[in-house]
C-alpha positions as CSV (number, residue, x, y, z in Angstrom):
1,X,-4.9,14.0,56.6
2,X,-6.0,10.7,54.8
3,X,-3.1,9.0,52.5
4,X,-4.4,5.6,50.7
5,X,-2.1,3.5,49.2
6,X,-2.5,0.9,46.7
7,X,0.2,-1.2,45.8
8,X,0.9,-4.2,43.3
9,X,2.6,-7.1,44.2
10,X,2.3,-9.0,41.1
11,X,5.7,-10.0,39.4
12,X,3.9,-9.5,35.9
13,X,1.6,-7.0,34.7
14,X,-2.1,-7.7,36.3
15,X,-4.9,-9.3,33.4
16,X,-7.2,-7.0,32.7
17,X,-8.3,-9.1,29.8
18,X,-11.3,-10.7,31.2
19,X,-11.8,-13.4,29.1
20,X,-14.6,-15.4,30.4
21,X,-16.5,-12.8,29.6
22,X,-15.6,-13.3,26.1
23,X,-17.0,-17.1,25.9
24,X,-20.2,-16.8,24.0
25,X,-18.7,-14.2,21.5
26,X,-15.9,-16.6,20.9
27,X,-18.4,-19.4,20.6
28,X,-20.3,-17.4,18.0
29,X,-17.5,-16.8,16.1
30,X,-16.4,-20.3,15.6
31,X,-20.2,-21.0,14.5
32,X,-19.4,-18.2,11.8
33,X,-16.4,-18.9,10.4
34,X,-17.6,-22.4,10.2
35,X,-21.0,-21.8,8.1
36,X,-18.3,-19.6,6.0
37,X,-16.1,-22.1,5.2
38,X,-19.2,-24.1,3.9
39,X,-20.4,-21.0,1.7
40,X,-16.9,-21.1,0.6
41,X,-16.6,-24.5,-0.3
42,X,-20.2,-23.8,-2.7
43,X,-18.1,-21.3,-4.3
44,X,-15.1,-23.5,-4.8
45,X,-17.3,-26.3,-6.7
46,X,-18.7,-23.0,-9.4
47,X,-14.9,-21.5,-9.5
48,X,-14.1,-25.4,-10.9
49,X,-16.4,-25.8,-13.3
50,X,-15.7,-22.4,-14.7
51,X,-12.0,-23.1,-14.9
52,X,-12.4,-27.0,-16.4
53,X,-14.6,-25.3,-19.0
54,X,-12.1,-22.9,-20.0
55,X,-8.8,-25.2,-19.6
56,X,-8.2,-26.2,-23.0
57,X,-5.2,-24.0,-24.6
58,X,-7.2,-23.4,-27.0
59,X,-9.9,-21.2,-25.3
60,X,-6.6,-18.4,-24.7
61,X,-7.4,-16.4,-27.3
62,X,-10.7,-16.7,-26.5
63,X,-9.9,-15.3,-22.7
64,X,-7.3,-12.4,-23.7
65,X,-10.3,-11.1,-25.5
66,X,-12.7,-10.7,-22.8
67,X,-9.9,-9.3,-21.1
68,X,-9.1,-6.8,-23.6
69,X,-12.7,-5.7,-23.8
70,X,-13.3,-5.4,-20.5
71,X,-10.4,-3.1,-20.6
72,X,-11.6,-1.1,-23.8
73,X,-15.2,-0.7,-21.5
74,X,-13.0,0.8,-19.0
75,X,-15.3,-1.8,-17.0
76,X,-12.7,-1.2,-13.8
77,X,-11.2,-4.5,-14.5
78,X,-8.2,-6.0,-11.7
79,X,-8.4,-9.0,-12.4
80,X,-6.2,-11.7,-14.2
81,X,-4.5,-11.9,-17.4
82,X,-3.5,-15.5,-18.9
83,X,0.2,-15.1,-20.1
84,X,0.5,-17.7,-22.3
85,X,-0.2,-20.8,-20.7
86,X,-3.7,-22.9,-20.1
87,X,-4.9,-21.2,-16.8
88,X,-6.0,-25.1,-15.4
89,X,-2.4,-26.9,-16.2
90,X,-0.5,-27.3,-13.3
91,X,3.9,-27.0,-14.2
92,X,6.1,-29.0,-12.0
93,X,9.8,-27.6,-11.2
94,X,13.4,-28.5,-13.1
95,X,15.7,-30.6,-11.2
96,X,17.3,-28.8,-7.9
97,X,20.8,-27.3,-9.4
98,X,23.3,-28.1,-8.2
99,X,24.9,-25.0,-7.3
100,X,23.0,-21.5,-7.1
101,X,23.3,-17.7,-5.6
102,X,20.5,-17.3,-3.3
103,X,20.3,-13.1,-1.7
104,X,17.3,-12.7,0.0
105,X,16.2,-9.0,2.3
106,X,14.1,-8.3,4.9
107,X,13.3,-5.3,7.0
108,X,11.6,-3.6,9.7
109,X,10.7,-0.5,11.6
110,X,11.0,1.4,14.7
111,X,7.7,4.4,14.2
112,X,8.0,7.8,15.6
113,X,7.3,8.4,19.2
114,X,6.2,11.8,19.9
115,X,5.9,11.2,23.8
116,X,9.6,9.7,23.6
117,X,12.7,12.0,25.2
118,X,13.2,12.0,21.2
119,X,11.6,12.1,18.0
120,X,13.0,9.5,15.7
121,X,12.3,6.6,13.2
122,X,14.5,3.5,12.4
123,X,15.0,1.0,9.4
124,X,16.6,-2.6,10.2
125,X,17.5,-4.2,6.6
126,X,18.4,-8.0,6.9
127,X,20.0,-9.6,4.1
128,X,21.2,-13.3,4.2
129,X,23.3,-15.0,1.1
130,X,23.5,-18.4,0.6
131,X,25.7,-20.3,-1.9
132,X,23.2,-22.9,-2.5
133,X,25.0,-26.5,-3.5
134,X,28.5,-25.2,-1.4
135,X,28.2,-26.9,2.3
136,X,29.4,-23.3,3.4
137,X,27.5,-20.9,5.8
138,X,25.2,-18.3,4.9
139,X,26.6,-14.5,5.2
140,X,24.7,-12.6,6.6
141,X,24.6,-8.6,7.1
142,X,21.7,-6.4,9.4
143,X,22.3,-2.8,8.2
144,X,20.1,-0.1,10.5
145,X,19.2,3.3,9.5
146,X,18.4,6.0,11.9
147,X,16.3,8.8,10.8
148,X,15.8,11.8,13.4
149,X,16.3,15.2,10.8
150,X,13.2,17.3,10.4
151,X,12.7,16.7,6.7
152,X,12.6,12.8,7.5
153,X,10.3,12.8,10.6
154,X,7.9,15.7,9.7
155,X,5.8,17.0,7.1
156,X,5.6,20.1,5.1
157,X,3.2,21.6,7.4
158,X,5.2,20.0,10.5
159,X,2.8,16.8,10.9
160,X,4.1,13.5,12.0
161,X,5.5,11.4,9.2
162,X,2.7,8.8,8.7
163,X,3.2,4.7,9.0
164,X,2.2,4.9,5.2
165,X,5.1,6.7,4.0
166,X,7.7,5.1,6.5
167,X,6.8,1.4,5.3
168,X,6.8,2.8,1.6
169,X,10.9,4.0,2.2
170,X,11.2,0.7,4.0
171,X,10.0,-1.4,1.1
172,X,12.6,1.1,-1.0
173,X,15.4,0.1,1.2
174,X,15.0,-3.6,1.2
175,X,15.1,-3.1,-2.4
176,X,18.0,-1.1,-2.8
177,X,19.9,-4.0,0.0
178,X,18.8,-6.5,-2.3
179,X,20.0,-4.8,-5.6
180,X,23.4,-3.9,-4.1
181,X,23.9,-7.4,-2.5
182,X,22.9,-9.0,-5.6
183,X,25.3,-7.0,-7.6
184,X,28.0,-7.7,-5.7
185,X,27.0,-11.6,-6.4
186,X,26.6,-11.2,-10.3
187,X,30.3,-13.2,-11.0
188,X,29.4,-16.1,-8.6
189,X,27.6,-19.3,-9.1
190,X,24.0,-19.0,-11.1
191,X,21.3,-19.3,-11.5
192,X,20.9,-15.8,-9.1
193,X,18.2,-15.7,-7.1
194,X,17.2,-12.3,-5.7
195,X,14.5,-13.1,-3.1
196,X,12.0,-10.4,-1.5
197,X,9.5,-11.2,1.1
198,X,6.2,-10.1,0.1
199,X,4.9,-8.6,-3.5
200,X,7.2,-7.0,-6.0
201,X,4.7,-4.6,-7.1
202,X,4.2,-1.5,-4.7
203,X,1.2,0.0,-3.4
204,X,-0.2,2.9,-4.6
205,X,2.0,5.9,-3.5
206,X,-0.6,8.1,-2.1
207,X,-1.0,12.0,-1.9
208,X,0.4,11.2,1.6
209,X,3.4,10.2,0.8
210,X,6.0,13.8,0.2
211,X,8.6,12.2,-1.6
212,X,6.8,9.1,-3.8
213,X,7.9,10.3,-7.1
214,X,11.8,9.8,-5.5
215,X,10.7,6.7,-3.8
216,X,9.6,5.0,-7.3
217,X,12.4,6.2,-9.3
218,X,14.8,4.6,-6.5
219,X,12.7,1.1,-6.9
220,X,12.6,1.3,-11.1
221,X,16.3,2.0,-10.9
222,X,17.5,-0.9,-8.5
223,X,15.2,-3.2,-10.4
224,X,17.2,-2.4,-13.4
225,X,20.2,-3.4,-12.0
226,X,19.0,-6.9,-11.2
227,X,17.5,-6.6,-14.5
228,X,21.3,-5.6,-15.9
229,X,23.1,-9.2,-14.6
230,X,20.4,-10.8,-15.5
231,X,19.0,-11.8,-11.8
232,X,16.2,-13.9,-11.2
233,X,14.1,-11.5,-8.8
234,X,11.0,-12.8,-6.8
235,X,8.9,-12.0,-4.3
236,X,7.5,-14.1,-2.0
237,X,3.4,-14.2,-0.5
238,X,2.8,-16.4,1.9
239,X,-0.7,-16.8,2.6
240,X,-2.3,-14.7,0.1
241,X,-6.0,-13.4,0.4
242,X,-5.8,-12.3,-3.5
243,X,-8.2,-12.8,-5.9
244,X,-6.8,-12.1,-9.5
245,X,-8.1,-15.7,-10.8
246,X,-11.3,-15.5,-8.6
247,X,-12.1,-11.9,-10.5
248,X,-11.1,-13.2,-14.5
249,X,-13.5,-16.6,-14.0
250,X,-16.1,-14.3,-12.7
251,X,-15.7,-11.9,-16.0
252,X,-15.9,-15.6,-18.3
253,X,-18.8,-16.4,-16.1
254,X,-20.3,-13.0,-16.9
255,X,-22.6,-12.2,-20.5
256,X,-20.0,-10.2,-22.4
257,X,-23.0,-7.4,-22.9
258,X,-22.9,-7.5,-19.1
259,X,-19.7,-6.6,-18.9
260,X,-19.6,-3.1,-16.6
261,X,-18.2,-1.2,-13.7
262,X,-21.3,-2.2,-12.0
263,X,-21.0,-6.2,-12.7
264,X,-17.4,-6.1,-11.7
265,X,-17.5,-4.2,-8.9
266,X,-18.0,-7.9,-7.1
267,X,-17.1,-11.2,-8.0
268,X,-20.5,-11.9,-8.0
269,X,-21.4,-15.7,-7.3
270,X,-17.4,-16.1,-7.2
271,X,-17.2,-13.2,-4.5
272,X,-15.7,-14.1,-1.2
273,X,-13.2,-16.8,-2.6
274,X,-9.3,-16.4,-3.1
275,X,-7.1,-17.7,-5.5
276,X,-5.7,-20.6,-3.3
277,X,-8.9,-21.7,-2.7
278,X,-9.5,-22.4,-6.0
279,X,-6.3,-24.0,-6.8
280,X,-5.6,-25.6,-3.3
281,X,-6.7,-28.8,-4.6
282,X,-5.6,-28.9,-8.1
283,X,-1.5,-28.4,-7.5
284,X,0.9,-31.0,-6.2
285,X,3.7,-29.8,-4.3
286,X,6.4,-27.9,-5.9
287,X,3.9,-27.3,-8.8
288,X,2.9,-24.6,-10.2
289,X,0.2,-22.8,-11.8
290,X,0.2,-21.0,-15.1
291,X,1.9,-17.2,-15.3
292,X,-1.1,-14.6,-15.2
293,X,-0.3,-11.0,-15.2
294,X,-2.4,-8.5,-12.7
295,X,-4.4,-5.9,-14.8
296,X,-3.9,-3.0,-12.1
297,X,-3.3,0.4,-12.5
298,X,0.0,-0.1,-10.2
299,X,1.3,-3.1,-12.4
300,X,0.5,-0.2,-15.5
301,X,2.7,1.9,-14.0
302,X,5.5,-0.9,-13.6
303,X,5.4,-1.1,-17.0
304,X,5.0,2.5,-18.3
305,X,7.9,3.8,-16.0
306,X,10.4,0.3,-16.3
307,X,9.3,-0.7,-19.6
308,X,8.3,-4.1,-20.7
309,X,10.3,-5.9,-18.8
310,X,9.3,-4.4,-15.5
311,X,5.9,-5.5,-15.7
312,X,5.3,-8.1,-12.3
313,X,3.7,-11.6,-13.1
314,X,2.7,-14.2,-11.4
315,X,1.7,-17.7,-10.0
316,X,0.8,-19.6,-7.1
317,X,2.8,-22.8,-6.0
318,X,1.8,-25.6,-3.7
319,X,5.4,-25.3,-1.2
320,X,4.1,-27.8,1.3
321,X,5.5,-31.8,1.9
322,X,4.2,-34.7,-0.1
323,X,1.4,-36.5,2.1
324,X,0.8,-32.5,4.3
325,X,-2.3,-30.2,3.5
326,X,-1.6,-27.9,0.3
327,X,0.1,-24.4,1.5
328,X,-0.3,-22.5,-1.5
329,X,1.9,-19.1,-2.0
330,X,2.1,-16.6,-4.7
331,X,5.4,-15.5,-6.2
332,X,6.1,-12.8,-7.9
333,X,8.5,-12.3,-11.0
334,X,9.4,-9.4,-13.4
335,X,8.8,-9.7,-17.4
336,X,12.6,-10.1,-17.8
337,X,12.2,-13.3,-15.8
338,X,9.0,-14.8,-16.9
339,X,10.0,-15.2,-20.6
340,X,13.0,-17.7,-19.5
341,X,10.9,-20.0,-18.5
342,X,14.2,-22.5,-17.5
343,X,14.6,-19.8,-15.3
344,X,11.1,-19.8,-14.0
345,X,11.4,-23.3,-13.5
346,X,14.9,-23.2,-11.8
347,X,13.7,-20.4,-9.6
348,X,10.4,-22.7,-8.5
349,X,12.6,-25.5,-7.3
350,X,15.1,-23.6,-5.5
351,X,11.9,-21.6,-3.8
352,X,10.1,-25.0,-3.1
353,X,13.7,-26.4,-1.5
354,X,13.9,-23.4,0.8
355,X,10.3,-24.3,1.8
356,X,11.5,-27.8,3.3
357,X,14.5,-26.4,5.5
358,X,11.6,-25.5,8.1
359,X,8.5,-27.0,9.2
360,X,6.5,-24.0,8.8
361,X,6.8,-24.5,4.8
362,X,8.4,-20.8,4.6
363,X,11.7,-20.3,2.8
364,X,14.2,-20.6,5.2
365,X,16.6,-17.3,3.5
366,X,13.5,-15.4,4.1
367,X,13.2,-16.7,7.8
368,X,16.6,-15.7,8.6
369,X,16.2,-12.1,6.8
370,X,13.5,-11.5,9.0
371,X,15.6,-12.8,12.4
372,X,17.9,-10.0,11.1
373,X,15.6,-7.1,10.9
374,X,13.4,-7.4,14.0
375,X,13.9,-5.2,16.0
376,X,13.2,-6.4,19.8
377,X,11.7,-4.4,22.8
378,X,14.6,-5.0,24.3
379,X,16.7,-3.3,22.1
380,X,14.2,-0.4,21.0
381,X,14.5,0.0,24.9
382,X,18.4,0.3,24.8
383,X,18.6,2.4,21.6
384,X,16.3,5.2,23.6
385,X,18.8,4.8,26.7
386,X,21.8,5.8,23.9
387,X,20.3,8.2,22.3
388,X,18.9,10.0,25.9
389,X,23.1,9.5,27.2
390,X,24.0,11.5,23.7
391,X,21.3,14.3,24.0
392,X,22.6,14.4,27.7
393,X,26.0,14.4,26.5
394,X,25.0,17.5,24.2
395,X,22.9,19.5,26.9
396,X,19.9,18.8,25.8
397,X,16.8,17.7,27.5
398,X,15.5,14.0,28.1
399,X,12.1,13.8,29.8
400,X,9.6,11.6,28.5
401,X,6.0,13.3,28.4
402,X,3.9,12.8,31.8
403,X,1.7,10.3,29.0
404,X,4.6,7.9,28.5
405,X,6.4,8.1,32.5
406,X,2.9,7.3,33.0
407,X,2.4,4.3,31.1
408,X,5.8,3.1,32.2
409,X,4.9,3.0,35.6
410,X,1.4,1.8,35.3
411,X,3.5,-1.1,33.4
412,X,6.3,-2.5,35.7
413,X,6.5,-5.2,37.6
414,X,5.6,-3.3,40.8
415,X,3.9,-0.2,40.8
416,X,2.6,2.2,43.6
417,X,-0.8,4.7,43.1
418,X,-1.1,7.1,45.7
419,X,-4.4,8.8,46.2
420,X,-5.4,11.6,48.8
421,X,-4.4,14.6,49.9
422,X,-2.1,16.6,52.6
423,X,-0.2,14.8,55.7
């Protein structure tokens, strides 16, 4: 009978991305995005004038109270809270020191493939340290952790672990790294700076999640270590798309008896712009804005379960070059670090220093913890050939599903389809 073959002689995988077909929708994108930006820039101008009319330090009072009664309305408030500084003032940094701790984490992931010859997930913590002011090089340490056991991978009812609650544990572990890396640190040269990348305060642990009330007792309790010698803990948001500042000049630009669930449930004639929009002009580099804490039922719970001095503040900072575009990024502290404010100040300047070892304006500790933790294709691909040789090792079989040898083949470099039937 009748045997067709088909075979690919590409050394890459064929485009099947057409992309001139995608010319006029890119086209009409651009045109978007650019009558955006202009709607933005409207808003920008209104976000000023609110914020020049409330600069003064002595219009604070004056704020925490609309604050606090938006609160007592249970008006669903998430916006800003001035700490105790003039929300318009922009702070500069202390001098470099001259000599510093610098511990900064990292992490990824490897999900759970259910077509793979085995049903596992994996952690990669990175953790660099840097004695800031020595001339020596950085230590640094990758620590993995593979998780294959039944309670780790599955469910109660024997569903797949979700992405949800794996990135919640990894957030755990980089936090744990950075606690027991940081202690180790606590008798060498200060000020210490334990550096996270991205927020310090978690995301809601949902229903989802089987082991969140473990999870958040493991992240009060490292916190309270660093809290213990004293630590200067941050967390580090580059690019951030929040809008705490955006949300509290839209409640002062709003009739106290309007105050409701209903008016701040947008940002009304604000809505639309970020935080770093509003300040992106108004902040030289290595200056910062004033400390604003985030009225949020998770930054509640900071403070309920760690106490006072667990609750996360924060400010943006301007970490780009003299004579570059601003490249604003918000930094997170704990309580126990925003009332030192020679701390604060310490912490901002060794942050902003970081940001000028690399051209991307992004700390360079971070940069390296990140290098550590990735976890290539390459090496995904030769972690499944070990843990296949140890399954064979053990008896056990280590076929792929048809799905994945499919995919696999469909992928290589050269591939052969056969279609037809008997010879």
């Amino acid at each position: 009978m009748v045997r067709k073959q088909f075979r690919s002689q590409q050394k890459g995988n064929p485009m099947t991305l057409e992309l001139h077909k995608l010319t006029g929708q890119v086209e009409q994108m651009g045109q978007a995005l650019a009558n955006q930006d202009e709607d933005i820039e409207g808003k920008k101008a209104i976000a000023l004038q609110i914020l020049e009319a409330y600069a003064d330090e002595a219009y604070l009072p004056h704020i925490l109270e609309r604050v606090q009664d938006a609160v007592d309305r249970d008006a669903g408030y998430r916006g800003a809270r001035p700490f105790d500084e003039p929300i318009m003032k922009a702070f500069p940094p202390q001098p470099l020191p001259p000599s510093a701790t610098i511990v900064a984490v990292d992490g990824s992931q490897i999900l759970p493939d259910t077509h793979g010859a085995a049903v596992y997930y994996l952690l990669n913590i990175g953790t660099i340290i840097l004695q800031h002011g020595s001339g020596e090089p950085p230590q640094i340490i990758s620590q993995p952790y593979l998780f294959y056991e039944t309670e780790y991978v599955y469910t109660g009812d024997r569903g797949m672990i979700s992405a949800t609650t794996i990135a919640a544990r990894r957030t755990v572990a980089e936090m744990q790294a950075l606690t027991e890396h940081g202690w180790r640190q606590r008798g060498e040269a200060r000020p210490l700076l334990t550096l996270i990348d991205g927020p310090l305060l978690l995301f809601p642990m949902s229903v989802e999640i089987p082991d969140r009330d473990q999870l958040r007792g493991i992240y009060f309790s490292a916190m309270t270590r660093l809290l213990e010698i004293q630590a200067g803990l941050a967390g580090y948001v580059d690019r951030p798309s929040s809008r705490f500042v955006a949300s509290m000049l839209h409640l002062l630009d709003t009739p106290p008896e309007e105050v409701s669930r209903r008016s701040l449930a947008t940002n009304g004639r604000l809505e639309g712009i970020t935080d770093i929009k509003v300040y992106d002009g108004l902040l030289q580099p290595a200056e910062r804005t004033a400390l604003f804490i985030q009225m949020s039922p998770q930054n509640k719970e900071f403070r309920r379960n760690g106490g006072e001095t667990h609750e996360i503040v924060f400010f943006y900072m301007n970490v780009t070059a003299p004579d570059e575009s601003p490249h604003l990024a918000r930094v997170e502290i704990p309580m126990w670090v925003a009332q030192d404010r020679d701390l604060v100040a310490t912490l901002q300047a060794l942050i902003y220093h970081q940001c000028q070892q690399l051209m991307t304006r992004y700390p360079y500790v971070l940069t390296r913890a990140d290098e550590l933790a990735v976890v290539r294709s390459e090496e995904t691909r030769q972690l499944n050939v070990m843990i296949q040789v140890a399954m064979t090792r053990y008896g056990l079989a280590t076929e792929e599903s048809a799905k994945q040898a499919g995919k696999n083949a469909a992928r290589s470099s050269k591939t052969r389809f056969k279609v037809g039937g008997d010879k």
